[in-house]
N, C-alpha and C positions, 0 to 999 in steps of 0.2 A: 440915241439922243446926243448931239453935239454940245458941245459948250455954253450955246446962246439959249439951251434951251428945247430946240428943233426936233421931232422925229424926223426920223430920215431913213429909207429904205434901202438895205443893201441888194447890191446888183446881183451877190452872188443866191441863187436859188439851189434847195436840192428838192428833186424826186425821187420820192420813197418807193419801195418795191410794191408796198400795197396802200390801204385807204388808213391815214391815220385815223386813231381810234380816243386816244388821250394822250397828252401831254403834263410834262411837269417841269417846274423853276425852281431851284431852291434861290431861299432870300441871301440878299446880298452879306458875305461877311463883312463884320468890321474892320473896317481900312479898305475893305477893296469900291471898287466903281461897279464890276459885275460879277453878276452869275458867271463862272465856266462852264457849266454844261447845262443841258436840256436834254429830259428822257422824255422819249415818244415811244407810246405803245401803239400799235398795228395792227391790221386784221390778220399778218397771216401769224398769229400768236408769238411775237416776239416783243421785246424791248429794246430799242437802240439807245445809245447813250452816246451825242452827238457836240462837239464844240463849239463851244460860242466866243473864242478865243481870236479877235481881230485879225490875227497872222495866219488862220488857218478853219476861217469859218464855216458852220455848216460839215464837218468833214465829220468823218462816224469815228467813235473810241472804242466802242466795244459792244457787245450784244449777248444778250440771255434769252432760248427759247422756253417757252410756256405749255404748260399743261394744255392751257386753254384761251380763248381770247380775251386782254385785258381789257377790266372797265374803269380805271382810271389809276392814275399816278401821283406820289408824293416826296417828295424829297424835305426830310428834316435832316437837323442838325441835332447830336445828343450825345449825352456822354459827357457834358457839359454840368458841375454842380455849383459852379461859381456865381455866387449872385451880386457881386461889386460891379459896377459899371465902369470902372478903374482897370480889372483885371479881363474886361470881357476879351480885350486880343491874345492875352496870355491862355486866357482859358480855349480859344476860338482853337489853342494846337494842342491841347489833348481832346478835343473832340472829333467825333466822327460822322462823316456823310452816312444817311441811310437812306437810302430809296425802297420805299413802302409799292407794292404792287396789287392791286385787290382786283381778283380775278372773276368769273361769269359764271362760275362754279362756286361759289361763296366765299374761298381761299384767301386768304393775306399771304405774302410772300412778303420778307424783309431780308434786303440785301445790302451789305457794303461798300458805299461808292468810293472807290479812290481818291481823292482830291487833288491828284496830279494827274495820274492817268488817266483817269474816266473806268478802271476796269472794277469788274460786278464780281465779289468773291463772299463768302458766306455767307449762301443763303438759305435762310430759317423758314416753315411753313408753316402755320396753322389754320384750321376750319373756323370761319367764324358761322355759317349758317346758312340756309336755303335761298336766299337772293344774291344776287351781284354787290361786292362789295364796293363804297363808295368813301372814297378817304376825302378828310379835311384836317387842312393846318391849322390847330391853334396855341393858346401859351396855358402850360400851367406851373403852377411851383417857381413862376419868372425864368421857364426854359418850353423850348419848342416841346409841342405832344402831335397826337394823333387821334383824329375822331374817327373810326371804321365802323362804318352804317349796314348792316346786310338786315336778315331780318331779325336782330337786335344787336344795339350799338355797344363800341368795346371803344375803349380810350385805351391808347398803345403812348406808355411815358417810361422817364429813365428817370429812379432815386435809391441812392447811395448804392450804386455800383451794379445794380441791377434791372434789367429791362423788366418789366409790369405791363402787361396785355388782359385789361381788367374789363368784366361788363355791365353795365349800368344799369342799374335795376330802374327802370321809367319804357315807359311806352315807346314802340315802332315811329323812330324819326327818320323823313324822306330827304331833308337836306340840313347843311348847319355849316356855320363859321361860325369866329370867335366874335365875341364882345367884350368890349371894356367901359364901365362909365365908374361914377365915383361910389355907386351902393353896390357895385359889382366889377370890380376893377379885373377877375378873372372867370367872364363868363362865357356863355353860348349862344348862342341865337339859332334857332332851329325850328325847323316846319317840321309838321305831321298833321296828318290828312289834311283839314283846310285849316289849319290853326297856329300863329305862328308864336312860339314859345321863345323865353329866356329862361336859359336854366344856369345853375351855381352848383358846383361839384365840391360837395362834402364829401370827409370820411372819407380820403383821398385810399389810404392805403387801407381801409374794410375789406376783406374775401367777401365774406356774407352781408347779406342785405336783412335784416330783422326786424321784426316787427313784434309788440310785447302785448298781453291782453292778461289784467289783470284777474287775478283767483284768490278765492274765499280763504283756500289752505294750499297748503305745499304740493304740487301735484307729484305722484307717484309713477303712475302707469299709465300708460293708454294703450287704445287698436282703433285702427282702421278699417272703417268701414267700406268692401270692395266697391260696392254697389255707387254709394256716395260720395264716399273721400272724406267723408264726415266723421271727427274724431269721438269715440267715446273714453274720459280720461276717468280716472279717482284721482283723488285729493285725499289726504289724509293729514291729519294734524295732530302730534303728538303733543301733552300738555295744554289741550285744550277745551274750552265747551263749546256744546253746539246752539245753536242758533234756541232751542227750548231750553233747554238748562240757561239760558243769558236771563231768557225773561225769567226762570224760576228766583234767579239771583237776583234779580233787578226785585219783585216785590217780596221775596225776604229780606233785602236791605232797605228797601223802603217802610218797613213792617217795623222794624231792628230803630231805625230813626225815630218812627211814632215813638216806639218804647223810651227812648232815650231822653227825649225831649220832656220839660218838669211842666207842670198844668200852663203855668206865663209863654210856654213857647209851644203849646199843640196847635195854636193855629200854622203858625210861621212850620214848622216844622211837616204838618199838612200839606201844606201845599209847596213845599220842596219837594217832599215823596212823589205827589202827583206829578210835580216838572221832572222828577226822574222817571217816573214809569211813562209818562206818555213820549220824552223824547227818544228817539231810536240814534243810541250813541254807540260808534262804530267801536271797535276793539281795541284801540289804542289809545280812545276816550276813557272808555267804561274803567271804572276805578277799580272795578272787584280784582281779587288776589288771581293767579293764576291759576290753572286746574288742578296742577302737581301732577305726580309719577301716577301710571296707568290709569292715567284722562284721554282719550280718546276723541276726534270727532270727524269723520267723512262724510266725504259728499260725491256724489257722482255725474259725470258730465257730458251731453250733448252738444258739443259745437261746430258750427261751419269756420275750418282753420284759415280762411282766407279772411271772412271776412272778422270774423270773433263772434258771431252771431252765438248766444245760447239757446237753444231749442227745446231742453229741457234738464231740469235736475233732480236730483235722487238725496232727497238727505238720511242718512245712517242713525239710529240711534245710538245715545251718549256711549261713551266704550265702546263702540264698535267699529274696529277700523279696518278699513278693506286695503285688501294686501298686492290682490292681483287680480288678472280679468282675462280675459279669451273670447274668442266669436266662435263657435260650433255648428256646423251643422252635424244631427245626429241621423240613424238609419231609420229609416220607418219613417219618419216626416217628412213634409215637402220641399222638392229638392232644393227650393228658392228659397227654405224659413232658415234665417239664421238665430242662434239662440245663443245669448250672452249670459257667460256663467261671471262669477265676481266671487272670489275668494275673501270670506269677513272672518275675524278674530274676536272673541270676547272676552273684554276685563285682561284684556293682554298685557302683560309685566317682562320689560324688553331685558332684564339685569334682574338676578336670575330667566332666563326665561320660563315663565309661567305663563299658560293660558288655561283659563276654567273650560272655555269651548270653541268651538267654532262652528260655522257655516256655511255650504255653497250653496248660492243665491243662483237661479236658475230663471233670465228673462225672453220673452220670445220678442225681436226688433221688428218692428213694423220697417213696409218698403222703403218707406221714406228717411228710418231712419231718424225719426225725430219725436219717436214716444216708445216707452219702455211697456209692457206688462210683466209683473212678478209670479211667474209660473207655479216654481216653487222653491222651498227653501228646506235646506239637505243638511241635518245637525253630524259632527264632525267632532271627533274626540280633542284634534289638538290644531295649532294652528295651518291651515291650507297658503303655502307661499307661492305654490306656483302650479298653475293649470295648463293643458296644453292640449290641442285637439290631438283625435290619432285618428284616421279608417274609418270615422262615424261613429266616435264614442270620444271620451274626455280622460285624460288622464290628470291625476290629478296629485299632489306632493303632501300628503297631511302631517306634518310634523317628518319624522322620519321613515314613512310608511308611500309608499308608490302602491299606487289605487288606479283601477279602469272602474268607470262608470258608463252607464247604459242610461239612457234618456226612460223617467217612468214616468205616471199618471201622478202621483203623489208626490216622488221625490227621487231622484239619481238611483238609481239602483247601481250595489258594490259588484263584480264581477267577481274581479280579484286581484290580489296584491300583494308583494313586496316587502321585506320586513328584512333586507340587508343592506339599507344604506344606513352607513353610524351614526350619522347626527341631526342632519336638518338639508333637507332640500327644499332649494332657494332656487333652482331652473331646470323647466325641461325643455329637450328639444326634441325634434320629432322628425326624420326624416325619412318615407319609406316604409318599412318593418323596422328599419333601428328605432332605436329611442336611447337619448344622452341626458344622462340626471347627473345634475351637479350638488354636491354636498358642498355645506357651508366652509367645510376645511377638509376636506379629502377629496380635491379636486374631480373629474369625472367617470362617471359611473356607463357601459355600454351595455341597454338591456336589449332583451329579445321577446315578444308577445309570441308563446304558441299555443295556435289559436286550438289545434286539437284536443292537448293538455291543460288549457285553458289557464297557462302560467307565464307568469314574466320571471324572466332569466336573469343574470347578471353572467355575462363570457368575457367583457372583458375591461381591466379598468386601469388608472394612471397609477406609477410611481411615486410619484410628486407629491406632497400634499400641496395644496394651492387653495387659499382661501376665495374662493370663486365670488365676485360679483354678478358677475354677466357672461354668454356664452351668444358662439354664435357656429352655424352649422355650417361648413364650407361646400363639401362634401358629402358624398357616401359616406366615405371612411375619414374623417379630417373634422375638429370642430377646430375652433379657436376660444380660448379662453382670457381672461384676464382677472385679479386678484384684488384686494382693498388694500395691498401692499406697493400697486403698480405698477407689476408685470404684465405683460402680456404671453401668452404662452399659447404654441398651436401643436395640437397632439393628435397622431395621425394612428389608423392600427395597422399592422406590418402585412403587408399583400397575403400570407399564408393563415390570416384569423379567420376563422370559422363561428361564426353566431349559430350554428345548426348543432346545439351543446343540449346537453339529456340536465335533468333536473334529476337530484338523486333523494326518492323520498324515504328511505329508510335511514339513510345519513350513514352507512358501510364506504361508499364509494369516496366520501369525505374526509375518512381518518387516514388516507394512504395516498389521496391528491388533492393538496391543499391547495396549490398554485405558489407562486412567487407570492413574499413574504404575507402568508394566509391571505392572501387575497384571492380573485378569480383568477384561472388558471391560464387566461390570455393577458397580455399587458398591450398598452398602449406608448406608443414613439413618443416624444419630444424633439417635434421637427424643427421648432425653432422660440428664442424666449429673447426679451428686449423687457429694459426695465425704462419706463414711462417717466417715472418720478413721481406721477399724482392719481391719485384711485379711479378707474376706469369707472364709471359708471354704465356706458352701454357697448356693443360694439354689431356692426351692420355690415354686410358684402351689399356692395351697391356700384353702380355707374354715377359720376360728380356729370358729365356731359354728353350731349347728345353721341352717340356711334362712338363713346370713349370705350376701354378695358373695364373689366372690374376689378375695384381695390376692397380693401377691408379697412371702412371708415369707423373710429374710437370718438369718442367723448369722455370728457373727464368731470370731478367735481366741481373743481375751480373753474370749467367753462371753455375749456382749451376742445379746440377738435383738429385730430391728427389724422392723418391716410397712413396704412399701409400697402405700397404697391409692391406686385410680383416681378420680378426679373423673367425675360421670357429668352433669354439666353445667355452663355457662357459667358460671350464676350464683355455685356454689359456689366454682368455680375462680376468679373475679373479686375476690370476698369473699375467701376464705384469702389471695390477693393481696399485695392493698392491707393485711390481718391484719398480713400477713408485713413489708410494707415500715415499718408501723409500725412495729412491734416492734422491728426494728432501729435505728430512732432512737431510742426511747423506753428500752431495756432494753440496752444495751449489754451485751457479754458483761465478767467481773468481770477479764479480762488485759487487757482493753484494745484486742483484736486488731478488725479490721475483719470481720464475718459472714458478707457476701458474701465476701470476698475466701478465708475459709478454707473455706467450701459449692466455693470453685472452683480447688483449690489445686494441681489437674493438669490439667484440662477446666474452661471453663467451665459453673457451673449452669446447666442447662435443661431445663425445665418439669418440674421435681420444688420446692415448695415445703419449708420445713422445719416437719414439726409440732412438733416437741417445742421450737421458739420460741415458735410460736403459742399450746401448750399453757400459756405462763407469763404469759398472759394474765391467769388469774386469781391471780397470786400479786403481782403487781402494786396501786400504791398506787389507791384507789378515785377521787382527784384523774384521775391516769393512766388509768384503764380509762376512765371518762365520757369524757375528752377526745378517747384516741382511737374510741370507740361514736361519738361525735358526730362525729367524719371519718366514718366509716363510714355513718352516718345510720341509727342503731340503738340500743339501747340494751343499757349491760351486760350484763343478765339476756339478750338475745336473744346478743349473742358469745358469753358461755358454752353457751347451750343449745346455738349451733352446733357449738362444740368439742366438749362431748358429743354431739353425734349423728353426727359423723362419726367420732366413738372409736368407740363402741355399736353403728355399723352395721356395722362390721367385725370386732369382737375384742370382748374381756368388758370 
């Protein structure tokens, strides 16, 4: 464009070695007249990066070949957190060019374009999914983003020092720019199927996308259903009544009023009783006192977890609250009938613990999944905390007693059991022939079923005592643990243990091998312990993304959910390290307190590094980061890229 206004064609032409494919512009910076350069992607899988520099137009700067054939190009600007329009040419020089590449194989590719040279140097990969990715420019935060379309959409943005390649929980969009008007000053405009949307990006920095579906009482437990995906949960409500005890109170205090009321006020007083019994006043209305200590009420639950749909409920009577639940299938039955056991407590008193009885509830689940029948119901000395399928029979935690059960006509039949774990089992796990029982504070117990002897063993168990919340089974030989103190802790048995151990029933073989300190006469490793700060409440091995690794994903009280990933070599594990050791000198935490010393505030840390130190890596003074890249013998750009690629390869 000339001065007057005019396009005008320059004479000078090039011909490309193959058929261009996509193109890309980055927008003009502030103070400048043009773009420098123009990337073109090609068929024969490369990218050229080409000048548009009057003196020397058209002429190629530099090239990256490709995996595969590009399906389209983007050049942002980022890095940029300045939002004064004053500062934006100061800001325009600590930012940097990035050419975004989205490949035919689903891939993003983000690389570094020089802004003098034209040349293409660190460049980062990630999967977004099964279709060709399709990039668009738009603004958020009042700085350039990235909209990457495959088949589901990911917004690639920069805030406070670190790149964010996040995915949008909404439906398969086929194209989009940006929109601005004044009820949406930073939106989208965007096709899918025939339908052309504007959308507004909330909850910018959210990981998770959630959604809430409100409950009668606190929910405790649930399982999934294979067949369905259909959750069955309990609910339990400490210090409270149930839905029949409401109405019993409701016309004993209407009853309580007639009484009160002198001859001048029975009418009036009549028919306030009536307005109280006929209206249905929810629990925060209702005026009655609260239940007090050992008030119980549960409830049981059928839901579709998508959409909240209830399909059916199970209400418990007063005092009776269910503690835990399992899906079983048992031997002898049909190999399709799964049958839901549910662990109940009666007149249970949490301080001292006291309980008069218990019960396991034994239902057979229709296919659908969406109606219960009560089979039978299994009376049980003290409280049942935790059930667990084994080999077609049920294992089951009754107070301090490990129990196998067999499916009867009438009610559970006892096989046999267990009568040396100390205090209270609150988890089994089951993997195989092992079986892993967790006590309430003498962390984990490792049994053996022999089935000739028809006994359960104990060969081998932890050191430690560990107030156990929640367990999870890694392994063969490996559970992982965590406490109501906050640790986390994973405890392995040493290659030479042997579960193939004799039960000695005279008790001769007892008084002369007791085992390490009276315990069983194998012990279990502590391969690695990380203090959390806040009480685990679950913990899961799972994959966060499609074709990811597996981590060992925590949940906490207060609502925090953390990963723990595996290091799958030396080198890495060396690096994060030495990361970690700096970080602690250089970035002190803002109380003052010593890092190690709180990573180790019950156990000492071992071999669990801290990322979310490491991860402040980049928010750190750029003095700082060089100096310690240069311990490292690396530079900046390469610690970050590390940091992202061991986020990336596990989680979004």
């Amino acid at each position: 464009m000339d001065p007057t206004g005019q396009l005008h064609e320059y004479k000078d032409r090039k011909r490309m070695n193959s058929d261009v494919v996509c193109m890309a512009l980055a927008n003009v910076a502030p103070g400048e007249q043009r773009s420098w350069f123009l990337a073109v992607g090609l068929a024969d899988n490369t990218v050229r990066i080409i000048s548009l520099d009057p003196t020397d137009c058209l002429s190629p700067r530099s090239m990256q070949a490709l995996p595969v054939c590009p399906e389209s190009l983007c050049i942002v600007e980022m890095g940029c957190t300045e939002r004064n329009p004053e500062d934006a040419a100061a800001a325009s020089t600590t930012s940097t060019l990035y050419l975004n590449i989205g490949l035919q194989n689903g891939a993003l590719l983000r690389t570094v374009l020089d802004p003098v040279s034209g040349d293409l140097t660190d460049t980062r990969t990630r999967y977004l999914g099964s279709r060709p990715v399709k990039l668009f420019r738009i603004r958020m935060q009042d700085s350039e983003a990235v909209l990457a379309m495959s088949s589901r959409s990911w917004l690639s943005y920069y805030y406070q020092s670190r790149f964010y390649l996040t995915p949008l929980s909404y439906e398969s969009l086929e194209y989009a720019s940006g929109f601005s008007s004044e009820q949406c000053p930073e939106g989208i405009v965007a096709i899918s199927t025939n339908t052309l949307r504007i959308l507004a990006l909330e909850k910018l920095g959210a990981v998770f996308n959630q959604i809430s579906f409100p409950l009668e009482y606190t929910p405790r437990k649930f399982v999934i259903h294979p067949e369905t995906s259909n959750i069955i949960m309990l609910e339990t409500e400490h210090n409270a009544y149930t839905e029949d005890t409401k109405k019993q109170r409701r016309l004993q205090m209407a009853e309580e009023m007639r009484e009160a009321a002198g001859e001048e006020e029975q009418e009036l007083a009549k028919e306030m009783a009536e307005a109280f019994l006929n209206e249905d006043l929810p629990e925060n209305i209702f005026s009655a006192p609260k239940a007090g200590h050992g008030m119980w009420a549960s409830t049981m639950r059928i839901m579709d977890p998508v959409q909240g749909t209830t399909f059916k409920m199970k209400r418990f009577e007063q005092n009776e609250a269910a503690m835990c639940i399992s899906l079983v299938k048992f031997n002898g039955q049909p190999e399709h009938q799964w049958f839901l056991i549910v662990g109940v407590a009666k007149d249970l008193q949490l301080n001292p613990r006291l309980c008069i009885s218990g019960y396991i509830d034994t239902y057979k689940v229709e296919m659908s999944c969406r109606e219960l029948e009560l089979i039978h119901r299994t009376p049980v000395e003290e409280v049942p905390y935790a059930v667990c399928s084994y080999n077609g029979r049920l294992l089951a935690g009754v107070g301090r007693l490990l129990r196998l059960y067999d499916y009867g006509k009438k009610k559970l039949l006892r096989k046999c059991e267990n009568k040396h774990i100390p205090n209270l089992i609150v988890n089994i796990q089951a993997m195989g022939r092992r079986i892993f029982v967790a006590d309430v504070q003498e962390s984990i117990y490792m049994v053996r079923y022999k089935k000739h002897e028809n006994q359960l063993i104990i060969f081998a168990d932890d050191t430690h005592p560990r107030w156990i919340t929640c367990t999870s089974v890694l392994d063969y030989d490996t559970v992982a643990t965590a406490d109501k103190f906050g640790n986390i802790g994973i405890v392995r048995l040493p290659p030479n243990t042997t579960d193939d151990v004799d039960e000695d029933p005279t008790g001769n073989k007892s008084l002369w091998d007791r085992g390490l300190l009276n315990g069983a006469s194998q012990k279990a490793d502590t391969i690695a312990t990380f203090h959390v700060g806040e009480t685990v409440t679950w913990l899961q091995k799972a994959t966060l993304i499609p074709g990811g690794w597996e981590s060992l994903i925590y949940t906490t009280v207060s609502g925090s959910v953390g990963v723990l990933v595996p290091f799958t070599s030396h080198e890495d594990h060396d690096f994060f390290q030495h990361l970690e050791m700096h970080m602690r000198s250089e970035n002190s935490p803002l109380c003052g307190r010593d890092h190690l010393s709180f990573r180790s505030y019950y156990y000492p840390v071992k071999n669990v590094i801290d990322g979310d130190l490491c991860e402040q890596y980049n928010s750190l003074e750029p003095s700082k980061q060089k100096s310690i890249a240069i311990d490292l013998e690396r530079t900046p750009a390469e610690v970050s890229k590390k940091l992202e690629d061991i986020r990336t390869r596990y989680a979004f």
